[in-house]
C-alpha positions, 0 to 999 in steps of 0.5 A: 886554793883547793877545797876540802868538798870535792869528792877527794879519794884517798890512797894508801900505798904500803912499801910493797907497793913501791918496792921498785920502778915497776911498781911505781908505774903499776902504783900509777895506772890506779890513780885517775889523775883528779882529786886524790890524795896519796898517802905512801909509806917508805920503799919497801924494806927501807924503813926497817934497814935504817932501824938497823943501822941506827941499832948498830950505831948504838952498840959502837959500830954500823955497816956502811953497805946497808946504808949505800943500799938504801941511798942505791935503791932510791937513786935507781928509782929516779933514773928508772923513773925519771927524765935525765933533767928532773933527776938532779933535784932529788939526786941532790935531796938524797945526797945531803939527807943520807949526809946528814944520816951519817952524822947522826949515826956518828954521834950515836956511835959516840955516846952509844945512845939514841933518843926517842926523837933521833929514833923519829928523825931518822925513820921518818926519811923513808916516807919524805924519799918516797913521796918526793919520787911519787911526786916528780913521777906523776907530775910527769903527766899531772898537777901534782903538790907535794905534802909533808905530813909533819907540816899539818899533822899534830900530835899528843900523848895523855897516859901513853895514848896517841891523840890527834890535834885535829884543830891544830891539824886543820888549821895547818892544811887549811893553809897549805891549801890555800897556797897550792892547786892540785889534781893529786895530793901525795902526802907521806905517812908515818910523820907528824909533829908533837905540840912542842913542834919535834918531828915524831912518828905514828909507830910503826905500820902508821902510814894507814892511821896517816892515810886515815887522818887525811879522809877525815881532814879532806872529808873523803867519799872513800879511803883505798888501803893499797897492800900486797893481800887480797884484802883482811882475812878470816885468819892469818893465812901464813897460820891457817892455808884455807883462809880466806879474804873477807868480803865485808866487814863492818867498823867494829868487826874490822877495829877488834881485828886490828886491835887483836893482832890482824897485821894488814890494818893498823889499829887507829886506822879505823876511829877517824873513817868511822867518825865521818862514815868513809869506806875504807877499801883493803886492795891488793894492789899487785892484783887490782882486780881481787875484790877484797875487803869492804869496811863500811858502817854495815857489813854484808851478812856472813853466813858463818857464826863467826866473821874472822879468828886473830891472835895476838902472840908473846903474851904475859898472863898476870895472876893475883891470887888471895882468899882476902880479896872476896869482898873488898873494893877497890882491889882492882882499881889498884891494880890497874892504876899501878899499871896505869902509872907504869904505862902498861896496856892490858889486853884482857882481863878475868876476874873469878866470880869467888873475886878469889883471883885476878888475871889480865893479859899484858904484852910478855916484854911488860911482864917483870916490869908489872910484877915487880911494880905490883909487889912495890905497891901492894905490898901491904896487902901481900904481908897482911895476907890479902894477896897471897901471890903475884906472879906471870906465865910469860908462856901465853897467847891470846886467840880471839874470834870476832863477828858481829853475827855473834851477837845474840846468838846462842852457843858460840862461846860453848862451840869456841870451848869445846872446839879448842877442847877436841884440839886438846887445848886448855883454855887459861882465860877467856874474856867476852865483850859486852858487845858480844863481837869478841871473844877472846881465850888465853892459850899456849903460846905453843898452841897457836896455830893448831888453834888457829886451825882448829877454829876456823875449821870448827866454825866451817870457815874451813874443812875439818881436817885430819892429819892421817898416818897409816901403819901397815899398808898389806891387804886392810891397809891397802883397801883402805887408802882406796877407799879414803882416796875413792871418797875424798873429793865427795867428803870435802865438797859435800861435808867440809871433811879433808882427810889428808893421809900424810904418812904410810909406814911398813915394817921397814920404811915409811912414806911421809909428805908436808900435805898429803900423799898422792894415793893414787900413786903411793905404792911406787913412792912407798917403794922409791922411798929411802927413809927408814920404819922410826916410829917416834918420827912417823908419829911427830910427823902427824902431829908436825906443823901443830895440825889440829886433829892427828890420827895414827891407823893401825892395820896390822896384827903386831904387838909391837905397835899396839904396845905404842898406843899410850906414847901417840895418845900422851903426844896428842894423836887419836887411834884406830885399829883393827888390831886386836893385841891392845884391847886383847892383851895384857890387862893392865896395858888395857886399863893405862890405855883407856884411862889415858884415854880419858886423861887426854882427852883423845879417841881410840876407836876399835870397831874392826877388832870384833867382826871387821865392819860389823857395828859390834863395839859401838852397839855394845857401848851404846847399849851399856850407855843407855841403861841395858844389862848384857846377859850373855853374848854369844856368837860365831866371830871367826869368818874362817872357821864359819866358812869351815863349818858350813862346809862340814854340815854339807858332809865334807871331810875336815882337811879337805876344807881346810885346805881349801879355806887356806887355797881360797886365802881365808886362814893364815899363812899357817891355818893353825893359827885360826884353828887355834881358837886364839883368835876367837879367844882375844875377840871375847876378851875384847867384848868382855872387857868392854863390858868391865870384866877384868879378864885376860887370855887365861881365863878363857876356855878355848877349845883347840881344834889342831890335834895336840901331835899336830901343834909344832911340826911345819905347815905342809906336814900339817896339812899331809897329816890332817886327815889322819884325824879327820874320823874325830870331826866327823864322829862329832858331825854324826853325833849332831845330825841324828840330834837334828842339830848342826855344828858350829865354832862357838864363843861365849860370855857370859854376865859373871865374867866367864869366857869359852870358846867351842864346838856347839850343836844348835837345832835347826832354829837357831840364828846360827843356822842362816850364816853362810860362808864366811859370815859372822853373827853375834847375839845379845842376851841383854834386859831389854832384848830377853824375850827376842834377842838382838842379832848382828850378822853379816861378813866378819872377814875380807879387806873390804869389809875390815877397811869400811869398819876402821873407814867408819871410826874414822869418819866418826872420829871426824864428826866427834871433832866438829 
């Protein structure tokens, strides 16, 4: 006779772990051959296969072939196993079991009909083959007893929960022991008996619950549940690729996993260790020496404020609303008992403190069924007007994040909310356990895994990451995947930031990868690549794979692309730009974007669009936000036209130092356009407006400094024929030097709204006269700044300088969504 007091370990081996001979053998060289107890699922893929016959029977005809490879793959694995001698037994179990299975399926086919019991009986032979091989396998070398769970394991259901008989259950091992001796006990999961003496299963993934069920019969030192994971972690890894397995989690924290939706433990698995303080260790068998997970009566402190984020999908959200609830008892208890007697489980539950409204998470395959039971029974109060409406939004989701480092800690539901909010996700009800270990939010069902991620990015289990897609890779653009690319190793390390440039597109192709692009190398794939410019692809493509934060960068100067900005930011994807054509375009477009904007809850940030990387915008903002009052700006914001007139107070000649400026790449193609004044005109209207001016590019006087002769004609026409006005410049740089004063190219706005953009003579003075070459310099006449105005001043062009403004918006981006 064997006794319980002997120090048994138990282990749990799931399909996988059985999914052939060599994982057998592998299942083997785990076990120490002394005072354990095995307890094994069916081989991997068996149990669902019959699942599917059975079905198939049902609707009148099932596929033979599916079941002669189930009877096949249990026959190869006592050949591969077993010695030619020891084999003829269980040939010969499977022979007349796979028999008997056809006869029944046979009778299914008939009545096209199966009960719950012949359901049991069928799916419960998996566990019954498997135990039997593991038997005769490690009896090869050890005193190994076989163990049908169904003999000793007796159930029950009271309103539709399972219970364990457990002295029934004693009883009946008690006497199986009394006649078998052992070294290794193998036990099949899954299968029980009901009182009635009918076999029956645990539901599906039961095999745990088994496995647990015997560490508290043989009163176990620990349980090993044997999987093909490392172990329970922080989130489902197939959802959220920065998961990680969890050290240690303690019996609450590990029950309300399982309870939410995590798939590697089965719910009850925990009830019956906790009673007895087993550890259950979750271990991978194909990779032993993986730590995993510990699940004790202590957890190890995490350093996290949360432990693990799960979810539970296809979920039901039931809502019953009425004005004549408030204040009268008893409203809920009905509810419940109506889905009480219809067997319903609710998952959540939220009440509004107006008592206005009641609503409760159901699983979605319940939801009609609720609804119509609950108008059945309360339709007294729907035609009294109590409860005005019942109804479901079978469209839902329930994220859940767990830990008990929440307990008492002040801010995670706040950093829950406003995480899910950065993501764009609207939260339609939230619950939280008295506990405080779970808190649990109800989505969309569609938001799922871009809230997964955006979670456990949020609570730092991961790197906050952001889906970047560049348009316009030309001198910014290029500049600033250099400096993403030069950075991105010290951001992930140093601040959990992991910028992933998933798309580049130019004017005619775009590059576009499922993780991120080499940048090192992605001038030759941009070239190789055949996929043509779309730019409703390139955005779904950033947005792709419900990632969390998404972000379109714009580098060029093209209207085009900026009249797109609404459609990115409706879809959800922030924007940053140096271009200038949005906030210095059409008035109305300007307004719809920043109340979209606000709308949608998403960022637009256009640092670079005044004086490339100088912080102009964001010391506006800041200024108006704090109170201040903006007298006037004033300023030389055009690094081309800054160059051109430091070199004309050095006595140089117009033309001459416009070619030059255009030889050394300062202007454009086409000078014309910086001597246009146009450039400097749409900046001002960007300031003004960011002051709440509504004022378009016609209000601004700008003064032209291409000759009215001179407008249309090419370039190099233009270029021969300036000096010819030449005499004009230097008639206005004579009048300014016997005033002592020098010349510059000068914008302005001023607190009525009005907007010019000219030559102007400063005295010597002035904070206009400390540029040099291509600086820029704005001035701010504010309330507060009135006796000494504040001063910006520093390089306002280049590819370095522009690309570390929009580098900026993006990393500020990032910390607004941590």
């Amino acid at each position: 006779m064997k006794k319980k007091n002997q120090n048994y370990i138990v282990h749990k081996f799931g399909g996988s772990s059985l999914a052939n001979a060599e994982r057998f053998t592998a299942v083997k060289s785990l076990l120490s051959g002394r005072n354990e107890i095995i307890v094994v699922s069916a081989i991997k893929e068996t149990t669902s296969l019959l699942q599917t016959v059975l079905d198939q029977a049902k609707e009148g005809q099932w596929d033979v072939s599916i079941l002669a490879r189930v009877e096949t793959n249990h026959l190869s694995l006592i050949e591969s196993l077993l010695p030619a001698h020891l084999r003829q037994d269980l040939f010969e179990m499977i022979r007349v079991d796979f028999a008997d299975i056809k006869s029944i399926l046979h009778g299914v086919q008939l009545i096209n009909s199966y009960s719950p019991a012949i359901q049991d009986v069928i799916l419960g032979y998996g566990e019954q083959w498997s135990a039997k091989i593991l038997t005769a396998y490690l009896g090869l070398t050890g005193k190994v007893s076989y163990l049908d769970a169904a003999t000793v394991v007796f159930i029950y259901h009271k309103r539709g929960t399972l219970y364990i008989d457990w002295e029934k259950t004693q009883a009946a091992l008690d006497r199986f022991l009394a006649d078998h001796n052992f070294d290794q006990l193998v036990v099949t999961g899954f299968i029980a008996t009901t009182l009635e003496g009918r076999r029956t299963t645990l539901g599906r993934n039961g095999s745990d619950f088994s496995a647990a069920i015997m560490a508290k019969l043989f009163e176990a030192t620990s349980l090993y549940i044997w999987t093909d994971v490392d172990g329970i972690f922080t989130a489902d890894p197939e959802r959220v690729r920065s998961a990680f397995a969890i050290e240690a989690l303690s019996y609450k924290e590990a029950l309300e996993l399982a309870y939410f939706g995590a798939k590697v433990l089965h719910p009850m698995t925990i009830a019956p260790a906790l009673e007895k303080h087993i550890p259950i260790y979750i271990k991978n068998s194909l990779k032993p020496s993986a730590p995993g997970t510990t699940i004790s009566s202590t957890s190890k402190k995490s350093p996290y404020l949360i432990k693990a984020l799960t979810s539970i999908d296809d979920i039901a959200l039931i809502n019953i609303e009425g004005a004549g609830m408030i204040g009268v008892s008893g409203i809920a208890a009905r509810v419940f008992d109506i889905l009480q007697q219809e067997k319903i489980s609710v998952i959540l539950i939220s009440q509004a403190s107006s008592e206005y409204s009641i609503c409760f998470a159901i699983a979605n395959q319940y939801a009609d069924t609720a609804v119509k039971a609950l108008h059945d029974n309360l339709q007294f109060e729907m035609e009294s007007r109590l409860i005005e409406k019942i109804y479901a939004d079978k469209a839902c989701a329930i994220l859940a994040v767990i830990g008990d480092e929440m307990i008492g800690t002040i801010g995670v539901s706040g950093k829950l909310c406003g995480t899910l909010a950065k993501a764009n996700i609207n939260i339609r009800a939230i619950a939280q356990g008295s506990s405080e270990r779970n808190i649990s939010v109800v989505i969309n069902k569609e938001e799922v895994n871009k809230a997964l991620q955006a979670v456990h990015a949020g609570f730092y289990l991961s790197n906050k990451t952001m889906s970047i897609g560049l348009i316009g890779p030309g001198i910014v653009g290029s500049a600033l995947l250099q400096q993403i690319h030069e950075t991105q190793k010290q951001l992930k390390s140093d601040y959990q930031v992991s910028l992933c440039v998933r798309g580049i597109m130019n004017s005619k192709k775009m590059l576009l990868a499922p993780d991120h692009i080499e940048l090192e190398t992605w001038p030759s794939q941009l070239n190789a690549s055949t996929v043509e410019a779309n730019l409703q692809e390139f955005a779904n493509h950033i947005l792709s794979d419900n990632v969390p934060h998404a972000v379109i960068i714009d580098c060029t100067a093209s209207p085009g692309i900026a009249s797109h900005y609404v459609d990115f930011i409706a879809q959800g994807i922030d924007v940053i730009t140096p271009n200038k054509q949005a906030n210095g375009g059409d008035l109305a477009y300007y307004q719809q974007l920043k109340s979209l904007v606000q709308q949608k809850n998403r960022y637009y940030l256009y640092e670079a669009t005044v004086c490339a990387g100088l912080p102009v915008i964001n010391t506006l903002q800041d200024l108006i936000k704090t109170g201040d009052e903006i007298v006037a700006i004033e300023g030389v914001v055009s690094g081309t036209l800054s160059y051109i007139f430091s070199e004309l107070a050095k006595g140089r000649r117009f033309s001459e130092v416009v070619l030059e400026a255009k030889q050394h790449g300062y202007t454009e193609p086409d000078p014309r356009e910086d001597l246009s004044g146009k450039d400097v005109a749409r900046k001002l209207l960007c300031l003004a407006r960011e002051m709440g001016h509504e004022v378009s590019m016609q209000d601004v006087k700008v003064h032209n400094l291409v000759p009215k002769e001179l407008l249309t004609c090419s370039v190099d026409e233009f270029l021969s024929r300036l000096p010819d006005y030449d005499d004009q410049m230097t008639a206005s740089l004579v009048k300014a030097n016997a005033k002592g004063e020098r010349l510059y190219y000068v914008g302005a706005v001023h607190q009525d709204g009005s907007l010019h953009v000219e030559i102007a003579s400063f005295k010597q003075d002035h904070p206009f006269t400390r540029l040099q070459g291509t600086d820029n310099m704005l001035i701010f006449h504010t309330r507060r700044y009135h006796q000494q105005p504040l001063i910006i001043q520093g390089p306002g062009a280049g590819a370095e300088v522009t690309a570390s403004g929009i580098f900026a918006d993006l990393l500020r981006l990032v910390s607004f969504l941590a």
